[in-house]
PDB file with one MODEL, atoms N, CA, C and O in Angstrom:
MODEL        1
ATOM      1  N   UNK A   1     215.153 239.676  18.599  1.00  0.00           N
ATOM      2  CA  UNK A   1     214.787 238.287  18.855  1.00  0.00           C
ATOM      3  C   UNK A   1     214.677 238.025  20.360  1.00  0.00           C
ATOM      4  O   UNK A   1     213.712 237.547  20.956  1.00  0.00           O
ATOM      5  N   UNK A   2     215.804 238.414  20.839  1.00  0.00           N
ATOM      6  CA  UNK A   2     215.475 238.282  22.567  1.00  0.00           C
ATOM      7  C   UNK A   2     214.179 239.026  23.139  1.00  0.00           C
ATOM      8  O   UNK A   2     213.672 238.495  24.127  1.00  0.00           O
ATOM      9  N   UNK A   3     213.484 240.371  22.566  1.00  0.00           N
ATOM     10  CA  UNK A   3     212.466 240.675  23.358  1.00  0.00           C
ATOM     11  C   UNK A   3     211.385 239.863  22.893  1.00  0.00           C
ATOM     12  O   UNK A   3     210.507 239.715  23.744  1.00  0.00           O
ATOM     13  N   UNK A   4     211.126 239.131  21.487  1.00  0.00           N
ATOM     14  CA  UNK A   4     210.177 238.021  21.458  1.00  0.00           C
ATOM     15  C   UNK A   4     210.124 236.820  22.465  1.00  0.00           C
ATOM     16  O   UNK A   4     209.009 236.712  22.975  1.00  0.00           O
ATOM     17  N   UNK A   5     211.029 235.902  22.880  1.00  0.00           N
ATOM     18  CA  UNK A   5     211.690 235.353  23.578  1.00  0.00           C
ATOM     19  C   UNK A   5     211.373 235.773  24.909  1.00  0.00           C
ATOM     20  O   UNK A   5     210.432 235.132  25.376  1.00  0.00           O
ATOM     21  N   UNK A   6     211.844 236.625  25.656  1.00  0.00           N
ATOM     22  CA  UNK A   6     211.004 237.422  26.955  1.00  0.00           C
ATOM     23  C   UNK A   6     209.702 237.509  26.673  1.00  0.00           C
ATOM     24  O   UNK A   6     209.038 236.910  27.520  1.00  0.00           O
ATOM     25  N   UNK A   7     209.055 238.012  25.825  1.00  0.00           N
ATOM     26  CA  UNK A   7     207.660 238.529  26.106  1.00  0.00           C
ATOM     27  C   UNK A   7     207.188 237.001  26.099  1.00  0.00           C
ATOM     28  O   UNK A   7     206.101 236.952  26.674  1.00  0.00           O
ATOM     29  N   UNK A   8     207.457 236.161  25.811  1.00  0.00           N
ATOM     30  CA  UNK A   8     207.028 234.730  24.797  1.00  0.00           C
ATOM     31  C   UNK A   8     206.790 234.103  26.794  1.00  0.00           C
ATOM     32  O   UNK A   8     205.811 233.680  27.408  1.00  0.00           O
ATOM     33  N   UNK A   9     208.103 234.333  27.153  1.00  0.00           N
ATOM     34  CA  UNK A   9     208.178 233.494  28.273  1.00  0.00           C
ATOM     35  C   UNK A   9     207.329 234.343  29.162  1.00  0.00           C
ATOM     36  O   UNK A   9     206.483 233.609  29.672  1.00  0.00           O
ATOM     37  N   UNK A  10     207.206 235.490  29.536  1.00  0.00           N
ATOM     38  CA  UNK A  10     206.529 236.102  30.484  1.00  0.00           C
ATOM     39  C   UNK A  10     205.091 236.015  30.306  1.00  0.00           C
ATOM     40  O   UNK A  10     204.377 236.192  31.294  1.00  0.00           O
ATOM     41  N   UNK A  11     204.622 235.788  29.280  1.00  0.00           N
ATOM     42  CA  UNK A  11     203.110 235.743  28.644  1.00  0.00           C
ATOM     43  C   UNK A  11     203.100 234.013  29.508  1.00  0.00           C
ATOM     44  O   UNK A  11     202.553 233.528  30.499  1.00  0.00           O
ATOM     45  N   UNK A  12     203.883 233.629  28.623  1.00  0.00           N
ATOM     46  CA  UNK A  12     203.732 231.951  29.175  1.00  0.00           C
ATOM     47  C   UNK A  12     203.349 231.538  30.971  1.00  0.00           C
ATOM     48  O   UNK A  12     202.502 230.810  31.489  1.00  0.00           O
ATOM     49  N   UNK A  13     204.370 232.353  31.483  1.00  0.00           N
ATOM     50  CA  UNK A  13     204.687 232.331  33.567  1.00  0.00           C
ATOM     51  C   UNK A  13     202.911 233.012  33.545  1.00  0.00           C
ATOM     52  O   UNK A  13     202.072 232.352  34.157  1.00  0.00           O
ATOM     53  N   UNK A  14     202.543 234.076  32.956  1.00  0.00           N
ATOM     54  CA  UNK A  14     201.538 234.502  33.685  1.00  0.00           C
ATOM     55  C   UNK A  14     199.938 233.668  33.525  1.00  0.00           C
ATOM     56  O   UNK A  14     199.025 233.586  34.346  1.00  0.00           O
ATOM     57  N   UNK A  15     200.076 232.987  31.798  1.00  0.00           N
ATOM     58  CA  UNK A  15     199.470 232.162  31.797  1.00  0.00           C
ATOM     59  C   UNK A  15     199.091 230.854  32.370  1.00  0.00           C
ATOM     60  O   UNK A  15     197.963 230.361  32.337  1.00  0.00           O
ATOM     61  N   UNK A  16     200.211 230.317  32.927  1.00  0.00           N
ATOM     62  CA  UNK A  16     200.348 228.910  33.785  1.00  0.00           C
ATOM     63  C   UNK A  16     200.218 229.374  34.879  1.00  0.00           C
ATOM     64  O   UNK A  16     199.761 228.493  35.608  1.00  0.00           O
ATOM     65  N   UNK A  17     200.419 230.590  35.585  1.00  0.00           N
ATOM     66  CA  UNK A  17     200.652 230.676  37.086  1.00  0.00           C
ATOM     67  C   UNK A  17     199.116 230.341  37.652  1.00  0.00           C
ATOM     68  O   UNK A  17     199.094 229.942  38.816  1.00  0.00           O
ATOM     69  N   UNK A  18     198.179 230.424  37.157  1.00  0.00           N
ATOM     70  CA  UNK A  18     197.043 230.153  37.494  1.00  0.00           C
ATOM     71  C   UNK A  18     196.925 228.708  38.392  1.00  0.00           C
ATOM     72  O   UNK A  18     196.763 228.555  39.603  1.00  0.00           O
ATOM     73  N   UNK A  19     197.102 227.515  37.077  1.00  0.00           N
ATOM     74  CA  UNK A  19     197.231 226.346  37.273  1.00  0.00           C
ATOM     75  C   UNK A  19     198.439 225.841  38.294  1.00  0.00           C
ATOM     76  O   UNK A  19     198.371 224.853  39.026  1.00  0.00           O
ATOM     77  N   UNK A  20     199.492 226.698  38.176  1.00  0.00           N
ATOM     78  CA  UNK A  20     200.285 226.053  39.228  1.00  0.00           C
ATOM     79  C   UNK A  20     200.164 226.371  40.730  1.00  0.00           C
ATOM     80  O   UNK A  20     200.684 225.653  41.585  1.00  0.00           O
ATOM     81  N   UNK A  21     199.523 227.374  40.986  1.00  0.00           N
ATOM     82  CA  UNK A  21     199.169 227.854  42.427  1.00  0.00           C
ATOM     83  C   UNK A  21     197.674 227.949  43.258  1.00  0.00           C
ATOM     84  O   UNK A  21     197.062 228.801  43.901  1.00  0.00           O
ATOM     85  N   UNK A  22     197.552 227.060  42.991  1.00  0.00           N
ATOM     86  CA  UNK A  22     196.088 226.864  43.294  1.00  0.00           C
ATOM     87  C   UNK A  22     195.457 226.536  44.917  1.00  0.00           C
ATOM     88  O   UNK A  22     195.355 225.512  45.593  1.00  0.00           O
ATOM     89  N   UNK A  23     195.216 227.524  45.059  1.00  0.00           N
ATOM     90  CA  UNK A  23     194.852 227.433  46.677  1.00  0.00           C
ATOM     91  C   UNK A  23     193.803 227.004  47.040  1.00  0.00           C
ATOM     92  O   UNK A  23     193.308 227.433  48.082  1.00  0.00           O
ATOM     93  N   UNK A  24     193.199 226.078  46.313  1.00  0.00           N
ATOM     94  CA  UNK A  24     192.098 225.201  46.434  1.00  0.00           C
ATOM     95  C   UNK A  24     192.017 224.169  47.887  1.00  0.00           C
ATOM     96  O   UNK A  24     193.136 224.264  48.392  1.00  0.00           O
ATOM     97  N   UNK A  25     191.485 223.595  48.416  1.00  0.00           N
ATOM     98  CA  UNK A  25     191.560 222.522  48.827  1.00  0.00           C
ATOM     99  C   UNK A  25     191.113 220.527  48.439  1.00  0.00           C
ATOM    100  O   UNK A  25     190.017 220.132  48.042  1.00  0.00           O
ATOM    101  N   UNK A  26     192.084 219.836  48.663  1.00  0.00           N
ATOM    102  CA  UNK A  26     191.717 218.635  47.683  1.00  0.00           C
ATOM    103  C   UNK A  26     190.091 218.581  48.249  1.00  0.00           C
ATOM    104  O   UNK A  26     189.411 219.090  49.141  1.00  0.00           O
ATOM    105  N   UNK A  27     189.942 217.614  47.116  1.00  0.00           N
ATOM    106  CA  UNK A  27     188.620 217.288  47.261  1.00  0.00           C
ATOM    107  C   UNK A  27     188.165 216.487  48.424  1.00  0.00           C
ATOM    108  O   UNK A  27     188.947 215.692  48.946  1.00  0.00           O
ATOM    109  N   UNK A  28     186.673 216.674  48.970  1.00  0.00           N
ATOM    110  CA  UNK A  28     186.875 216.129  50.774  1.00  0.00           C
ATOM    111  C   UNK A  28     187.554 216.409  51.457  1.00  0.00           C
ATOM    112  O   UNK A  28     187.746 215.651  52.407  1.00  0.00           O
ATOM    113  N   UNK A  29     188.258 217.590  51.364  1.00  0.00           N
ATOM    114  CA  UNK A  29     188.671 217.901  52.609  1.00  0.00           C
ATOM    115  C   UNK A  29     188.146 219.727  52.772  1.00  0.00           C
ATOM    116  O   UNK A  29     187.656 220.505  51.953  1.00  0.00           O
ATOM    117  N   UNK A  30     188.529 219.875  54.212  1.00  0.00           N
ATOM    118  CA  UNK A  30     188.774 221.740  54.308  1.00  0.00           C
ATOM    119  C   UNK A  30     189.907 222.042  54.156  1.00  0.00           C
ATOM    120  O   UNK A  30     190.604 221.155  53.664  1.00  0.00           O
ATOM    121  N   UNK A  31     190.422 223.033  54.405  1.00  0.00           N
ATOM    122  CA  UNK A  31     191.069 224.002  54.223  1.00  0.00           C
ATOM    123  C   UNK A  31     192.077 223.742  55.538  1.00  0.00           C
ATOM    124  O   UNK A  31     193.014 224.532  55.653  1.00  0.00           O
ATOM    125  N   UNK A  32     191.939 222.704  56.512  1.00  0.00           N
ATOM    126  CA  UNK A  32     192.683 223.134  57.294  1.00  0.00           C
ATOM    127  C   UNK A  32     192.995 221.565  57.359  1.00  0.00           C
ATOM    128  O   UNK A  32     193.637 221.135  58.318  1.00  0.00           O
ATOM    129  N   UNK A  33     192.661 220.919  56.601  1.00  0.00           N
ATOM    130  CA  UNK A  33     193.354 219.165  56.285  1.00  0.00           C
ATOM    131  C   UNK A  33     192.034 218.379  56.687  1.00  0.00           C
ATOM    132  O   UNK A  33     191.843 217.227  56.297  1.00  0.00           O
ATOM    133  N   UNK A  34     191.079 219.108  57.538  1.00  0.00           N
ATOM    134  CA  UNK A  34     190.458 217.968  57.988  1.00  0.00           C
ATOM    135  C   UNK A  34     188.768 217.761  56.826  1.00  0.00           C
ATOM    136  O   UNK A  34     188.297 218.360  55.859  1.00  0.00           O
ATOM    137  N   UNK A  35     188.379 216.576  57.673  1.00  0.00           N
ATOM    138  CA  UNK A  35     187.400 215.997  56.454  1.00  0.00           C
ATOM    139  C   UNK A  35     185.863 216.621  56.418  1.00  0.00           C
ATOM    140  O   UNK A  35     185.217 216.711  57.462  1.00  0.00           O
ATOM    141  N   UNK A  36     185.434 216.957  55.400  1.00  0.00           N
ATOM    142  CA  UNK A  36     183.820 217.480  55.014  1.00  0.00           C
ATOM    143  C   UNK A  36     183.276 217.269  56.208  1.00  0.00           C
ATOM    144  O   UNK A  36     183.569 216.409  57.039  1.00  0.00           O
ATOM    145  N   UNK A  37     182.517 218.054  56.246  1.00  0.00           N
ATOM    146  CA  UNK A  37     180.976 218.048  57.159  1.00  0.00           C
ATOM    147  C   UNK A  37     181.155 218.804  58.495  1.00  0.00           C
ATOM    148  O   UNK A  37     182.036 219.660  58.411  1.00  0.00           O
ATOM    149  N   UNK A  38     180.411 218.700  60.007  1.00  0.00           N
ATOM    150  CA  UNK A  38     180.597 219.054  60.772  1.00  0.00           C
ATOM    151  C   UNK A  38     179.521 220.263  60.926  1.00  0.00           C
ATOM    152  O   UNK A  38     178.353 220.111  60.569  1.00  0.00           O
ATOM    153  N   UNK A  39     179.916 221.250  61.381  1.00  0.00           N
ATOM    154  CA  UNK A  39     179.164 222.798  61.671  1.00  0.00           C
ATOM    155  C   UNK A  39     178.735 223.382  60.081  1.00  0.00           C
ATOM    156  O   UNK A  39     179.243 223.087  58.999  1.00  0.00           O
ATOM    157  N   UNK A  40     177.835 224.126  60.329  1.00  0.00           N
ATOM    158  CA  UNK A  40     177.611 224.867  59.188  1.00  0.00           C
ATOM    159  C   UNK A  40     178.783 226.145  58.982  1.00  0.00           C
ATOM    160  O   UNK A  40     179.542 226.497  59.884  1.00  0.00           O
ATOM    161  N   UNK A  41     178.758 226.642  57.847  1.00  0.00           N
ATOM    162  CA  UNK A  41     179.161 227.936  58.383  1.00  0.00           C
ATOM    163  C   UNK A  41     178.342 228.960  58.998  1.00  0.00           C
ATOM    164  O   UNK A  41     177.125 229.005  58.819  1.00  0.00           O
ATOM    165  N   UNK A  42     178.952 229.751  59.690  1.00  0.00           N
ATOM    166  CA  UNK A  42     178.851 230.526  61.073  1.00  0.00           C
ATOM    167  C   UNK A  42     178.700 229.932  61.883  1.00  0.00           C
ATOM    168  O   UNK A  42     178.545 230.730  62.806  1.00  0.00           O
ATOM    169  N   UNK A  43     178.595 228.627  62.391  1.00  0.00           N
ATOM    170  CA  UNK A  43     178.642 228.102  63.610  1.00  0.00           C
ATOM    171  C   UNK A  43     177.047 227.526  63.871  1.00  0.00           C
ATOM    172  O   UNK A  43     176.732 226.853  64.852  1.00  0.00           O
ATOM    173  N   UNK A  44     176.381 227.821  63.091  1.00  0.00           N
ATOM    174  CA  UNK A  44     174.921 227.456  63.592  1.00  0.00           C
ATOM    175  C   UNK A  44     174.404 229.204  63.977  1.00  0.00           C
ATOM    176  O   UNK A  44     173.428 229.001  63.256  1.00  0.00           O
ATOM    177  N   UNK A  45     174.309 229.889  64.197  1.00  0.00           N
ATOM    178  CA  UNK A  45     173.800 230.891  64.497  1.00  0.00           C
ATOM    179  C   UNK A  45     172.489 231.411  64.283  1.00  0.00           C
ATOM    180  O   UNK A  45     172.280 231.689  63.102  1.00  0.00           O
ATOM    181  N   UNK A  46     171.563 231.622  65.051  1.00  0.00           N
ATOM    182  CA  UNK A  46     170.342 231.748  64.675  1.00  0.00           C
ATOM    183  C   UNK A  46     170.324 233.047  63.402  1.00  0.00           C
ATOM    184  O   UNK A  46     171.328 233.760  63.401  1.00  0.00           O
ATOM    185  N   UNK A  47     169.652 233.242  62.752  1.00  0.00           N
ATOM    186  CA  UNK A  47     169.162 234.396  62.029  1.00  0.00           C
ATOM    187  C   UNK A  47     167.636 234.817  62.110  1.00  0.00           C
ATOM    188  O   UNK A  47     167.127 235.716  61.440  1.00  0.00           O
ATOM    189  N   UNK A  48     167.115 234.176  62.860  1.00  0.00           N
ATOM    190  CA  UNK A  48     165.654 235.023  62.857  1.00  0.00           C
ATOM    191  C   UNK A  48     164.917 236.131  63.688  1.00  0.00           C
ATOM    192  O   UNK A  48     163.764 236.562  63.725  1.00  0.00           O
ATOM    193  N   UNK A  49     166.084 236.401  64.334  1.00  0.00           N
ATOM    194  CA  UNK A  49     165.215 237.711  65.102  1.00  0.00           C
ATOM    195  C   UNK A  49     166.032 239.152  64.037  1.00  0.00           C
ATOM    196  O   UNK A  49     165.535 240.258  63.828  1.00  0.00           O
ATOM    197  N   UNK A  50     167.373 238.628  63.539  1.00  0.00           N
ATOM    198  CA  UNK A  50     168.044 239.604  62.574  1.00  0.00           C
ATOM    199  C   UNK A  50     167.045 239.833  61.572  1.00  0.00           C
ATOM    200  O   UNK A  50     166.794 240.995  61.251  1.00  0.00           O
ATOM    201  N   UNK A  51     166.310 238.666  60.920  1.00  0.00           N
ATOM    202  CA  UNK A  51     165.248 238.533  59.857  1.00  0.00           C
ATOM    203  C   UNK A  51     164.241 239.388  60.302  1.00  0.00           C
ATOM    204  O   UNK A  51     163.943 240.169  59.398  1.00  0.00           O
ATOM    205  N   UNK A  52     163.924 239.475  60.798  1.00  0.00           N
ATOM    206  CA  UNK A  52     162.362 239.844  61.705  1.00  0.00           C
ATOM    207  C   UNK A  52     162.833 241.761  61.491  1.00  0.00           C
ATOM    208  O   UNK A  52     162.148 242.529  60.816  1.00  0.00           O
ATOM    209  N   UNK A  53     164.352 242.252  62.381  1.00  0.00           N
ATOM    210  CA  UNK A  53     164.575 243.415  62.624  1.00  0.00           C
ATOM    211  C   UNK A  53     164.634 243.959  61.005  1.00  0.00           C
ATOM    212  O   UNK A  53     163.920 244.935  60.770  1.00  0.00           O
ATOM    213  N   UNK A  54     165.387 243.432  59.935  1.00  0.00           N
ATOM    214  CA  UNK A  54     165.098 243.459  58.539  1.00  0.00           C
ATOM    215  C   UNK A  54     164.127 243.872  58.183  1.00  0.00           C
ATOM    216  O   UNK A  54     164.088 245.058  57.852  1.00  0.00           O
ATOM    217  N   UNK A  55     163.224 243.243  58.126  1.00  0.00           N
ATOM    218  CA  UNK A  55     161.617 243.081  57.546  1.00  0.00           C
ATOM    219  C   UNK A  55     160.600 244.409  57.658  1.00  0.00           C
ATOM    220  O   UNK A  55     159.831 244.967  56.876  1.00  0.00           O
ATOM    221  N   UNK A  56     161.064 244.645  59.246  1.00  0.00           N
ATOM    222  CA  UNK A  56     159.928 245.778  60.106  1.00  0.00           C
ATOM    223  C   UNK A  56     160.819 247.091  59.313  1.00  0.00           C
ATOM    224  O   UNK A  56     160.110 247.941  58.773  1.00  0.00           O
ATOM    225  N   UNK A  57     162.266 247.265  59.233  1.00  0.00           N
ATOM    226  CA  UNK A  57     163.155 248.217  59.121  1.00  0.00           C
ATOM    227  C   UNK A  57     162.429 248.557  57.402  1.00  0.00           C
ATOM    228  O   UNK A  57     161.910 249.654  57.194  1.00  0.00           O
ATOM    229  N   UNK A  58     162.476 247.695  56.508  1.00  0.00           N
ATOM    230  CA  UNK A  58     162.357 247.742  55.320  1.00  0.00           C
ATOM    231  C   UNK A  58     160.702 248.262  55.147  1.00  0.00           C
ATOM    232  O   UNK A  58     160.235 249.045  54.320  1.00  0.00           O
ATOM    233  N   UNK A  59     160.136 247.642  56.064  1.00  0.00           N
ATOM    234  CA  UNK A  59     158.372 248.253  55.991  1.00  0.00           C
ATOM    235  C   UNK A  59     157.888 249.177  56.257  1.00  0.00           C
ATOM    236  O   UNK A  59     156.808 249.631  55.881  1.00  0.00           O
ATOM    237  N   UNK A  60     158.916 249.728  57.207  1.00  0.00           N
ATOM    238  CA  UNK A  60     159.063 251.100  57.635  1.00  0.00           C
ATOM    239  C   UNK A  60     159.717 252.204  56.601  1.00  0.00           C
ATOM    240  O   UNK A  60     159.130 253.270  56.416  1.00  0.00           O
ATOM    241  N   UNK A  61     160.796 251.941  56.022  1.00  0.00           N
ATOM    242  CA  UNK A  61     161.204 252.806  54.810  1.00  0.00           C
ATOM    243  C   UNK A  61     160.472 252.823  53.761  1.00  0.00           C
ATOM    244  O   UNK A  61     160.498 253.777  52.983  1.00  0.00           O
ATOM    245  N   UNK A  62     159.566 251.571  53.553  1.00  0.00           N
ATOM    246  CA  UNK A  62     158.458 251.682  52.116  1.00  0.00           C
ATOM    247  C   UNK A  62     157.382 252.500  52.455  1.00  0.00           C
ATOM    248  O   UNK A  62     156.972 253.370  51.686  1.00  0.00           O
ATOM    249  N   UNK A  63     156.740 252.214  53.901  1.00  0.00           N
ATOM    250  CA  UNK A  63     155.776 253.449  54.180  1.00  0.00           C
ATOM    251  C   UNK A  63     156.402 255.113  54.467  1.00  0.00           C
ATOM    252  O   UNK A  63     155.865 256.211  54.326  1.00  0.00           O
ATOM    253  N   UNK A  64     157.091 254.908  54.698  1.00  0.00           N
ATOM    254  CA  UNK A  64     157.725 256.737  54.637  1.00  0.00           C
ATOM    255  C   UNK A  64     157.435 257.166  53.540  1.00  0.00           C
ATOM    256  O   UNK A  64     156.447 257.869  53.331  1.00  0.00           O
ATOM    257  N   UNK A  65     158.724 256.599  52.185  1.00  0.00           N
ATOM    258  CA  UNK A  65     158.438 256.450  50.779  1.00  0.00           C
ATOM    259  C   UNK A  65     156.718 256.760  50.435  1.00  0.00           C
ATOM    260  O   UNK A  65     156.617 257.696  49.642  1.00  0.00           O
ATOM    261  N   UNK A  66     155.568 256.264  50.796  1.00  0.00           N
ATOM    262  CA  UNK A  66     154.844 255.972  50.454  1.00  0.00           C
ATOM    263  C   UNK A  66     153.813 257.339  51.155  1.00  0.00           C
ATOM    264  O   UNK A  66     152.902 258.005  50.664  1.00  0.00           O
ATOM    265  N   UNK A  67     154.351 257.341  52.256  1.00  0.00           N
ATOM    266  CA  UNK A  67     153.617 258.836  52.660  1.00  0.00           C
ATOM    267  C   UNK A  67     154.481 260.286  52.061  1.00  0.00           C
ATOM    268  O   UNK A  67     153.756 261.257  51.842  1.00  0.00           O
ATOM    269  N   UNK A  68     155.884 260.439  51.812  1.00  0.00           N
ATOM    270  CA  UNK A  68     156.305 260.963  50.980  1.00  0.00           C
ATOM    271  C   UNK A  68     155.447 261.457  49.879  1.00  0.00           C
ATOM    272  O   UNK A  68     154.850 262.533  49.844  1.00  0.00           O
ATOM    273  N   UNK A  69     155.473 260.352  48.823  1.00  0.00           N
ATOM    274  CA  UNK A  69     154.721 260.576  47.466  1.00  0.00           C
ATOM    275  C   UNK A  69     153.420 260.969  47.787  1.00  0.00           C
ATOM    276  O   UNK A  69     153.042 261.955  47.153  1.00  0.00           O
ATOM    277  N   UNK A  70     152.565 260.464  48.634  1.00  0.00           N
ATOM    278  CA  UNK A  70     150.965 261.178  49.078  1.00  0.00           C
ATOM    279  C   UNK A  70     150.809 262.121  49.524  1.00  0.00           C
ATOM    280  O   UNK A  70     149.682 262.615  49.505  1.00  0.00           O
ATOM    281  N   UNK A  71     152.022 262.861  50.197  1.00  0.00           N
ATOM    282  CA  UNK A  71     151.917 264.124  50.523  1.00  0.00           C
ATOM    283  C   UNK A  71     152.302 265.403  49.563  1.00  0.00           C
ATOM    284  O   UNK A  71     151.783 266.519  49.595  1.00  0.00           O
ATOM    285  N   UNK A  72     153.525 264.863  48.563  1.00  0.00           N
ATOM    286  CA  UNK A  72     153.443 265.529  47.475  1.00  0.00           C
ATOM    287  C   UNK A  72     152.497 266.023  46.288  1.00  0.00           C
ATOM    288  O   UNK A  72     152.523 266.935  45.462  1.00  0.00           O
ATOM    289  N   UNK A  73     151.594 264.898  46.637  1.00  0.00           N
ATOM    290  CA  UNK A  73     150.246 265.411  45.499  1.00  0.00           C
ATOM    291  C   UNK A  73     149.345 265.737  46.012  1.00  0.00           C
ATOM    292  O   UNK A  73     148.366 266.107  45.365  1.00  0.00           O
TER     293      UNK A  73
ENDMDL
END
């Protein structure tokens, strides 16, 4: 009877622990107390010359690929 009893309660702690520890932040706020809005995340940081180095990098591996297979046949 006692290991029903244990398992009963330990099933129970692991089931609730979810709901009781919730590292959420309330609603409208961050994470650090203060209120919505402000910066984006990353700070604003441009991404378009990263975009650009992407693009050429990837067009470049499809034509390799692509002279690859044409040279095989």
């Amino acid at each position: 009877m006692k290991k029903v009893i244990k398992s009963i309660a330990i099933f129970s702690i692991v089931i609730l622990m979810p709901l009781l520890l919730s590292a959420q932040p309330e609603p409208g706020q961050n994470g650090d107390g203060s209120e919505v809005g402000g910066l984006p995340v990353g700070g604003g940081a441009p991404i378009g010359s990263g975009l650009i180095i992407m693009m050429v990098m990837g067009a470049a591996y499809g034509a390799k690929k692509v002279y690859q297979i044409n040279k095989a046949e």
